[in-house]
C-alpha positions, -999 to 999 in steps of 0.1 A, spaced: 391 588 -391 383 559 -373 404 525 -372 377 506 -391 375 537 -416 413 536 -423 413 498 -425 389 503 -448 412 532 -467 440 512 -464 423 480 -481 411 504 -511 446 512 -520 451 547 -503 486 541 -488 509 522 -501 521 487 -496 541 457 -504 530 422 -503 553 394 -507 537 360 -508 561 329 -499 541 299 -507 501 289 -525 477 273 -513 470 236 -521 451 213 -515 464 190 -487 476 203 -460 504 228 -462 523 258 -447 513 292 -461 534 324 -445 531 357 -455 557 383 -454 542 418 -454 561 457 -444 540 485 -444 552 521 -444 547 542 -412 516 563 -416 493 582 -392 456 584 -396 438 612 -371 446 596 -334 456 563 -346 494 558 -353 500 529 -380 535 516 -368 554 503 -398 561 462 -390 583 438 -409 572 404 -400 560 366 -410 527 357 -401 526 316 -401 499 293 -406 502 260 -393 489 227 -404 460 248 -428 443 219 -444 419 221 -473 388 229 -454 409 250 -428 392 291 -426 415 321 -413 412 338 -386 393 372 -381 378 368 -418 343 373 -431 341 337 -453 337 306 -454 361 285 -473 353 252 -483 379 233 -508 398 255 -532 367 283 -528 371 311 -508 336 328 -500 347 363 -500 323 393 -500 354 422 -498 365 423 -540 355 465 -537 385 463 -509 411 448 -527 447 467 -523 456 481 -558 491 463 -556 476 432 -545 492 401 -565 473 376 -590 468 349 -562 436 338 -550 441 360 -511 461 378 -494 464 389 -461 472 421 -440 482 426 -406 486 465 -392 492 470 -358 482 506 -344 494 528 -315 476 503 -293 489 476 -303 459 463 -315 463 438 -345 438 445 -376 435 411 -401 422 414 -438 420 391 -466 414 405 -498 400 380 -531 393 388 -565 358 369 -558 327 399 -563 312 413 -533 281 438 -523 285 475 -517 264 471 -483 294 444 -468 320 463 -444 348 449 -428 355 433 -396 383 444 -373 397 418 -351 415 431 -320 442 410 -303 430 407 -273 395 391 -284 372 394 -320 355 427 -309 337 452 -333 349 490 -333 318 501 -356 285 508 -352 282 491 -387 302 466 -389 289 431 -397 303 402 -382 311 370 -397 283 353 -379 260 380 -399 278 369 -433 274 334 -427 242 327 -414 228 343 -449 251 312 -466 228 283 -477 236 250 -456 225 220 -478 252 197 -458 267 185 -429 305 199 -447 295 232 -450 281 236 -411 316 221 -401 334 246 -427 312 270 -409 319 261 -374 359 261 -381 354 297 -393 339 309 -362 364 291 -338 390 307 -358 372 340 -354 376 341 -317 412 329 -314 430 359 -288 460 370 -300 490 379 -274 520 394 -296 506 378 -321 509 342 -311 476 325 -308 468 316 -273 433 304 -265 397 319 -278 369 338 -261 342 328 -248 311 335 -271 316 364 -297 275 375 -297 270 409 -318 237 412 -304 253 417 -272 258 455 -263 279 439 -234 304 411 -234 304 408 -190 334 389 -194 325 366 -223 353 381 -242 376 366 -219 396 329 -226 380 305 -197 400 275 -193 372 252 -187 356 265 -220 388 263 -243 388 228 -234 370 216 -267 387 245 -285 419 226 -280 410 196 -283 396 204 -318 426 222 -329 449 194 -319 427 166 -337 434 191 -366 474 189 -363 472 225 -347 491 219 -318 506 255 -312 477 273 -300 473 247 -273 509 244 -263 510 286 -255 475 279 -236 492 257 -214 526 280 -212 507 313 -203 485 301 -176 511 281 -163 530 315 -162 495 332 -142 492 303 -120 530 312 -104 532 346 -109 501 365 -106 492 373 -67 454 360 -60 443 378 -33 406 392 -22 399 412 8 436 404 21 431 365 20 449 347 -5 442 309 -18 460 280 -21 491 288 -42 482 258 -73 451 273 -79 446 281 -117 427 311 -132 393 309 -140 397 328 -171 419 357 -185 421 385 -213 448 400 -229 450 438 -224 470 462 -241 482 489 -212 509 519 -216 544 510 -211 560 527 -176 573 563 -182 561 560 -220 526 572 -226 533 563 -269 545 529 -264 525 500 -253 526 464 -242 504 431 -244 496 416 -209 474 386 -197 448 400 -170 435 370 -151 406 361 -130 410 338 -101 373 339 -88 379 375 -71 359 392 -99 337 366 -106 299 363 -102 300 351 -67 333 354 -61 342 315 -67 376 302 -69 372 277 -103 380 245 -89 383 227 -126 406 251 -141 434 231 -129 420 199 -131 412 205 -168 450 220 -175 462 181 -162 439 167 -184 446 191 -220 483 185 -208 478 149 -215 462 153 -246 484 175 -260 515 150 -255 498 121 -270 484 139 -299 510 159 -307 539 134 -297 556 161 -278 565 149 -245 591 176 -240 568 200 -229 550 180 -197 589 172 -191 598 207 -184 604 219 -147 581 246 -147 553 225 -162 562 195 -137 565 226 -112 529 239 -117 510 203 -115 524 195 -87 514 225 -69 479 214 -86 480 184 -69 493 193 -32 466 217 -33 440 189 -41 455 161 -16 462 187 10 451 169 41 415 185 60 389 178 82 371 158 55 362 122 64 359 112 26 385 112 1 361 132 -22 371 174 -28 351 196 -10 341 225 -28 314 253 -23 283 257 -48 294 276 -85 330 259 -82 328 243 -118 307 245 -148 275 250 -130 298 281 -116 258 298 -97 242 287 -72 225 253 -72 223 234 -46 257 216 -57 281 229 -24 298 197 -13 311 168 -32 300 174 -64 302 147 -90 312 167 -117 344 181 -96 347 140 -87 351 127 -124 375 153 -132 395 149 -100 398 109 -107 407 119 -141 433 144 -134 451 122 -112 454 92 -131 468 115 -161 490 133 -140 506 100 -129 514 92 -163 531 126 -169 549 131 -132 590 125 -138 602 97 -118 623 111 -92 631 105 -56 615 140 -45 581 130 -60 577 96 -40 554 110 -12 534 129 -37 529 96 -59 526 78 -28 493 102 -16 481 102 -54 478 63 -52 460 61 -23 435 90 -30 426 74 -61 423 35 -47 402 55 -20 380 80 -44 366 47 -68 357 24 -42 340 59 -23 317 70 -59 308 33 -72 298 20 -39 279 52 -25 269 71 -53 259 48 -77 219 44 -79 196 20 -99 162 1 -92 186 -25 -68 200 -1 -48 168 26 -45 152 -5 -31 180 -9 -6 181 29 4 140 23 7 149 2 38 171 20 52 176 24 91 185 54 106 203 65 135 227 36 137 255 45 157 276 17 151 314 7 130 286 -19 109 262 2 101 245 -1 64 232 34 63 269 49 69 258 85 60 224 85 76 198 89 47 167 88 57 143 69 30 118 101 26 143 117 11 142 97 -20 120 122 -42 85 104 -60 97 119 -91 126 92 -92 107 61 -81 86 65 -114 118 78 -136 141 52 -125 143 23 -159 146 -10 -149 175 -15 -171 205 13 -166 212 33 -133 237 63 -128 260 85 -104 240 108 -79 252 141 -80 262 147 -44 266 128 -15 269 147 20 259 134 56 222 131 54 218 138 18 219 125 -16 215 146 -44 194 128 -65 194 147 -97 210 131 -130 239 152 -140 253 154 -174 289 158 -176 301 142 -142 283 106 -154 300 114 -189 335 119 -174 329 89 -148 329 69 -180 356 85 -197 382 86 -172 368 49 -158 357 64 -125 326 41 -130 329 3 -134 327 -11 -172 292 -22 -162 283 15 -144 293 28 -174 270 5 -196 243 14 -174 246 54 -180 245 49 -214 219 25 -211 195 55 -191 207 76 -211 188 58 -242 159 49 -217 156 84 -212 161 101 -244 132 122 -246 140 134 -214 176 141 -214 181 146 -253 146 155 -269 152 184 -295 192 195 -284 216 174 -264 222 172 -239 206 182 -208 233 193 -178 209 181 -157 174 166 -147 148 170 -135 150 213 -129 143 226 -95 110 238 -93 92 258 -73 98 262 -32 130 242 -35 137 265 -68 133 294 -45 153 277 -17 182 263 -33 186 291 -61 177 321 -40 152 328 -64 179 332 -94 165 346 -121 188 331 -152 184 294 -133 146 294 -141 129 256 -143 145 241 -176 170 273 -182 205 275 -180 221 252 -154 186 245 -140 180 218 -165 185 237 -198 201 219 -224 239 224 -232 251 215 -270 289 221 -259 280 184 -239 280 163 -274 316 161 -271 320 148 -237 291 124 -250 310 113 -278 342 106 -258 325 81 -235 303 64 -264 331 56 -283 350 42 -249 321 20 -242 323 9 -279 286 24 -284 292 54 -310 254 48 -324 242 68 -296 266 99 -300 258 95 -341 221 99 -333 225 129 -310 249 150 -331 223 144 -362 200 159 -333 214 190 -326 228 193 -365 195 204 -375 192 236 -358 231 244 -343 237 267 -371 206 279 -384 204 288 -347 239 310 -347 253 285 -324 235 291 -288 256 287 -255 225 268 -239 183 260 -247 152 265 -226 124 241 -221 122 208 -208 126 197 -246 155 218 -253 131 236 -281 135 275 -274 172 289 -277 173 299 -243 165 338 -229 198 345 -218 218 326 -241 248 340 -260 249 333 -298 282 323 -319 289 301 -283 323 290 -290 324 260 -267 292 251 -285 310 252 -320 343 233 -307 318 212 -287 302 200 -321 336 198 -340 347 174 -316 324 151 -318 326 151 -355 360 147 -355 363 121 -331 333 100 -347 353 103 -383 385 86 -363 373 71 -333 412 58 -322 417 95 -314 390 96 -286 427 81 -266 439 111 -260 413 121 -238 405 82 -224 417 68 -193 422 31 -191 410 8 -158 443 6 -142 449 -28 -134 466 -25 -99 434 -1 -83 411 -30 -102 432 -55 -79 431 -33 -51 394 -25 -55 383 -57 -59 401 -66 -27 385 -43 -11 354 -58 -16 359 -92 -14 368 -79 26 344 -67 51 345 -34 43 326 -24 77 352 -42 96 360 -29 134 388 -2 131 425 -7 144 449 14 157 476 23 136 511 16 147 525 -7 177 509 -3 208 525 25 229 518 35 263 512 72 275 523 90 304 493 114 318 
């Protein structure tokens, strides 16, 4: 008998068990634990391990689903389709729940109700290292759910709380991130069954808006943990030693000289089995910046006081000030570094990397414990950031003022003065911009390298230029004004595009190598990303403009769940789910619960905002009011030298 068959046994009321139930539901927000022992059984190959143990649920508010369940609940109503399954010595409340762990180590969740259910409706098993089926018949909760009428905005939220729930990953039972997309259509997960940090970004913030904070807390412990201890090496080169995981899983493996016993252990991926083999650049920028929100929500500053978590940022942030060749204060990555992790065309100075990079700073000055061995690391931090916002809003920045300016350029000045510092030539600007550009609005190129601009509008790092107040408060107006300029363009049928306008063509074929999944208007080649509302959202509500998040989340509310939650859409209107797209996305569902949250209580976008700081504003403005193309000076007295 299989695991799903003797869940399924079990659930009927073959074996015996006990329930004890410690607390009811309510209606406001409660603490419900349940205390369950289960006698030792074995069924065929699979050895059911008698546990003793309380299984807590934090901060479960009214609306709140449970994880690894097959309903929706909304209120005091629990959708349940399982009543055939109910244990015989199940207790007159309205659920219970079950946890049996097997040989493996594998952890199986049930709820039981007294509410009817269908003969045809099976059980899902969750495992603890991800929400994975073991049947060939099993339905998942995204199959349940999308048969559920949806007549309002509450029920797709109750819906999209359910499914992030559903892919929470378990390691020894404490919750500790969620996978990436849990897709039943999918005969193979690639390694979307893995927690990415980047993509458990919006997961955590959405569970911390919810007074969750625990989940995010042991997100921030365990890859701390793989960031130190795990060796990153690939083909006997190892990189820097800050360098956070791209993603990990938790495996179950056999315990040394013990084929019967097993442990739990987090398998991570630094880049070196990767598409591409890219080290993830963001991961560690993003861990600086959920750090900080998870203090200020949670109002637990002990944890970003604790030596191994000062520990692990600063080897974050020597590894991103470490001195180079570079002649900019920009980070200089190679293409498929960040979200756009394939190739296009983004190898340099990426914005994206940029606005995170600004961000992480500033927020990892706030958190960095005054002490005397830290002052040449706060020291380099000031001046990288004083140096990286006068570098993006005076070079990168583009509207119909400055494409005019780069229009009459010069070229090959050798000179300390010259205007055209980074020799663009003119004919590089593309015609598509010159009849694109609005008159009112401008925005932040997306690369900037000696003799070339990357022209292309991209999403998130103009988003995050705003958020963390890379871009001036009248930059940022700007992007928001293109933004609504260009709305049939950028937001059409499903926000928001990552980027525009697609490569196309010869230069598709050139700067892709021909990729297949990066088509014109697919995937990261202009598709359209709904997991972007919340970044949207963030910056709207900064700039004091929520109208314009309000009208794109009623956008993509019309089709997110009838839709089973896609990871991206095709088509230069965002109107087909796109070809390779996984369903059940869970950065698009947290992505959506985000911004819902955050446009219900706008005052706790602050957690994520980073305010102008007034002495870089001083600095910066100093700057300018200079020459900044003054003659250089030697540094230091003048010394003489013996040749």
């Amino acid at each position: 008998m299989g695991a799903s068959g003797a869940a399924l046994h079990f659930l009927s009321g073959e074996f015996s068990c006990q329930f004890r139930t410690s607390s009811i539901l309510t209606k406001s927000s409660s603490l419900l634990c349940y205390e369950h022992c289960l006698k030792s059984i074995n069924i065929g190959d699979t050895r059911y391990q008698q546990i003793k143990g309380l299984s807590k649920w934090r901060y479960c508010s009214r609306l709140n689903a449970f994880r690894g369940i097959h309903s929706v609940f909304r209120g005091e109503k629990l959708q349940n389709q399982f009543n055939s399954l109910i244990c015989n010595c199940q207790q007159p409340e309205r659920f219970n729940e079950t946890i049996i762990k097997d040989g493996n180590r594998r952890s199986i969740h049930t709820i039981s109700s007294n509410i009817p259910n269908h003969d045809q409706d099976e059980q899902m098993i969750k495992q603890e290292n991800g929400a994975q089926l073991f049947s060939k018949g099993l339905k998942t909760a995204a199959m349940v759910n999308s048969a559920l009428p949806r007549t309002n905005t509450g029920s797709i939220e109750d819906e999209a709380w359910h499914f992030l729930r559903a892919a929470m990953v378990y390691y020894y039972g404490d919750p500790v991130g969620t996978i990436a997309a849990n897709d039943p259509s999918e005969a193979t997960m690639l390694n979307y069954d893995q927690v990415f940090i980047r993509d458990f970004i919006p997961s955590g913030i959405a569970f911390l808006l919810k007074g969750e904070y625990d989940i995010v807390r042991n997100f921030i412990l365990h890859t701390l943990q793989l960031q130190v201890n795990w060796e990153k090496t690939m083909d006997c080169y190892s990189p820097g030693q800050g360098l956070m995981p791209a993603s990990f899983k938790v495996r179950t493996v056999p315990l040394d000289n013990d084929e019967s016993a097993t442990e739990d252990v987090l398998d991570p991926d630094f880049g070196e089995a990767a598409i591409g083999r890219v080290a993830p650049v963001d991961s560690g920028l993003w861990w600086i910046v959920l750090l900080r929100a998870y203090g200020k929500c949670s109002g637990d500053l002990s944890l970003q006081g604790r030596v191994d978590v000062q520990t692990g940022m600063k080897m974050i942030l020597r590894l991103c000030l470490a001195d180079g060749f570079d002649m900019f204060p920009t980070l200089l990555v190679t293409d498929g570094s960040c979200m756009i992790d394939r190739r296009m065309g983004i190898h340099g100075h990426p914005l994206e990397i940029q606005a995170l990079y600004y961000s992480a700073l500033l927020c990892a000055r706030e958190m960095l414990a005054p002490e005397e061995a830290s002052t040449d690391l706060v020291r380099a931090l000031n001046n990288r950031l004083l140096a990286l916002s006068f570098h993006i809003r005076e070079y990168y920045w583009i509207d119909v003022k400055k494409l005019n300016e780069i229009y009459r350029y010069k070229t090959e000045e050798y000179s300390y003065d010259a205007i055209n510092k980074f020799n663009i030539y003119p004919d590089q600007i593309p015609p598509w911009l010159v009849e694109w550009m609005p008159s009112k609005g401008g925005y932040l190129i997306g690369n900037l390298q000696p003799a070339h601009m990357d022209f292309r509008f991209f999403a998130l790092g103009n988003l995050w230029s705003i958020v963390s107040s890379l871009a001036t408060i009248d930059q940022s107006h700007a992007i928001l004004d293109l933004i609504e300029a260009k709305w049939e363009d950028l937001v059409a049928d499903m926000p928001l595009k990552i980027c525009y306008p697609a490569l196309e063509g010869q230069e598709w074929r050139i700067i892709t190598g021909g990729d297949p999944k990066n088509t014109p208007w697919s995937y990261h080649n202009g598709g359209s990303w709904p997991t972007l509302l919340w970044q949207l959202t963030v910056a709207c509500i900064k700039m004091k403009r929520p109208e314009i998040a309000e009208k794109a989340i009623k956008i993509a509310e019309i089709r997110l769940a009838r839709d089973k939650w896609p990871e991206y859409y095709d088509t230069r209107r965002g109107g087909f789910i796109g070809k390779q797209a996984r369903l059940f996305q869970t950065w698009t569902i947290a992505g959506y619960l985000v911004a819902k949250q955050l446009i219900a209580n706008p005052e706790a976008a602050k957690i994520l905002i980073n305010v102008e700081d007034t002495e870089l504003l001083s600095a910066f403005s100093s700057i300018l009011s200079s020459n900044p193309r003054r003659k250089r000076s030697r540094k230091g007295v003048k010394q003489s030298f013996i040749i």
